[in-house]
N, C-alpha and C positions, 0 to 999 in steps of 0.2 A: 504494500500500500504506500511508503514511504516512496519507495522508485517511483510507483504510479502518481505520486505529487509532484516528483521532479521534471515527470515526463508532462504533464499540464503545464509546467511552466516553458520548458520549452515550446509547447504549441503554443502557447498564449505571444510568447513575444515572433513567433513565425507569421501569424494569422490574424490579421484587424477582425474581432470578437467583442470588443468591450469588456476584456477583462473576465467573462464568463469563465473559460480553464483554470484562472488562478482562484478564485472561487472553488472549482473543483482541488484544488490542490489541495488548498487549506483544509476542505473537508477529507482529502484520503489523508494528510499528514496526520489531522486527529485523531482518526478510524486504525491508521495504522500503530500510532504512540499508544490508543487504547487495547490492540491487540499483545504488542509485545510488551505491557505493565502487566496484564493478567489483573484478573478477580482473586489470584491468592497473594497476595499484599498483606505483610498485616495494617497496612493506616491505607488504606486505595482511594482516600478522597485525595491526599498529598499527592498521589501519582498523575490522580483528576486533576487538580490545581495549576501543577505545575505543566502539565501536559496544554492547560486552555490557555496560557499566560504564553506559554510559547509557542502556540498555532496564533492566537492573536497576536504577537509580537513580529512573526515572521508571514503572516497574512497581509498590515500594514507594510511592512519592508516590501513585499512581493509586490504591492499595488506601487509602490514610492518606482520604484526601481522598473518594473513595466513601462506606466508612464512616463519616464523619464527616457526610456529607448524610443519608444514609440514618437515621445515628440524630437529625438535628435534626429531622426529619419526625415521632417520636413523641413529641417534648417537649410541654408544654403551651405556652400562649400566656404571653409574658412582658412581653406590649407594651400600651399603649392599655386602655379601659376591660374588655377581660377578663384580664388580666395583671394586675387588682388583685383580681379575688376570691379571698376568703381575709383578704384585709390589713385591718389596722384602724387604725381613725382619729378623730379629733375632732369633734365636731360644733360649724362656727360659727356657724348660723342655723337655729335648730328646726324638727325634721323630722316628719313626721307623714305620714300616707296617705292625706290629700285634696291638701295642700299641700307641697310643695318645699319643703326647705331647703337649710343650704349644710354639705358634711363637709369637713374637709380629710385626705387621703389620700395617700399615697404621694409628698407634696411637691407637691401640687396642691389646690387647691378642685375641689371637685365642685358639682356641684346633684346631689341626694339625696331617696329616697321612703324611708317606713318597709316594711317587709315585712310586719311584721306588726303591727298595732297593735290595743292590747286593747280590748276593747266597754267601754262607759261603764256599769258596773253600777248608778250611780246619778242614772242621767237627769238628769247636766248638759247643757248645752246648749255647754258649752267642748270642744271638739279634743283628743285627747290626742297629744302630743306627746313626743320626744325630748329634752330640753331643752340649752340650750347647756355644753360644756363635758366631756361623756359620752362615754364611748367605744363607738364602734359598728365592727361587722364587715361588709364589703361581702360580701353575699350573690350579687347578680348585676346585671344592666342593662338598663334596661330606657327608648327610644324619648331615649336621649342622657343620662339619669341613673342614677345606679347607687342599687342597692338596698343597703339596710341594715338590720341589727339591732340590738340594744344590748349589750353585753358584759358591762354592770351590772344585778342585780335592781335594780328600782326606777326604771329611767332615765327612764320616763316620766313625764310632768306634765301640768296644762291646761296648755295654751298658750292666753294673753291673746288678749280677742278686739281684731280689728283696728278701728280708728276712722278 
């Protein structure tokens, strides 16, 4: 009966139920604590006592601790390169949408793409670019680097051609 209460918990946190299994749990934990105290006790309500104190003790913990899974499951992601969209950052090596640069984000360097970068209206032949120092907002990620925008009218620049 005891396994059979462990085994309700485990479907309880597999299966959206409302908590019904652990319900069940808590009753085969009692059922089973009442089988292996026996009726030859010499004090059997001590056995009783102590056995309800600790299905209700671990009845509460099982509901705390369910709930608490169940709502980590609808959080967003707070970890690694999608757990920074949204955040904003600096840029330490000019970013652009042909080329890579480098943002610093969330207490890390990234390598960094522009998201969107403006057409050249006046047929240069120079890259427009993010330039260093600007603040940009990670939009998303994309093949190991994260996307970016800029957070300032104006942030772009040519970026100097390379020699």
């Amino acid at each position: 009966m005891i396994l059979l209460a462990f085994a309700f918990v485990v479907v309880d946190l597999k299966v959206a139920n409302h908590g019904l299994p652990t319900a069940g749990a808590i009753v085969a934990f009692a059922l089973g604590g009442l089988l292996l105290s026996g009726a030859v006790a010499p004090y059997p309500w001590v056995s009783l006592v102590t056995l309800v104190v600790v299905a209700i003790f671990m009845g509460g913990t099982l509901f705390v601790v369910v709930s608490e899974v169940r709502a980590a499951r609808g959080r967003p992601v707070s970890t690694g390169m999608e757990g920074m969209i949204g955040e904003a950052g600096v840029v330490r090596k000019p970013v652009s949408g042909g080329s890579p640069g480098w943002v610093f984000v969330h207490g890390e360097r990234w390598q960094a793409v522009a998201a969107d970068v403006p057409e050249d209206a006046y047929g240069q032949d120079h890259e427009r670019a993010i330039g260093v120092g600007r603040r940009v907002r990670v939009v998303g990620c994309e093949d190991g680097k994260v996307v970016v925008v800029p957070l300032e009218a104006g942030a772009f620049r040519y970026a100097p051609e390379e020699t």
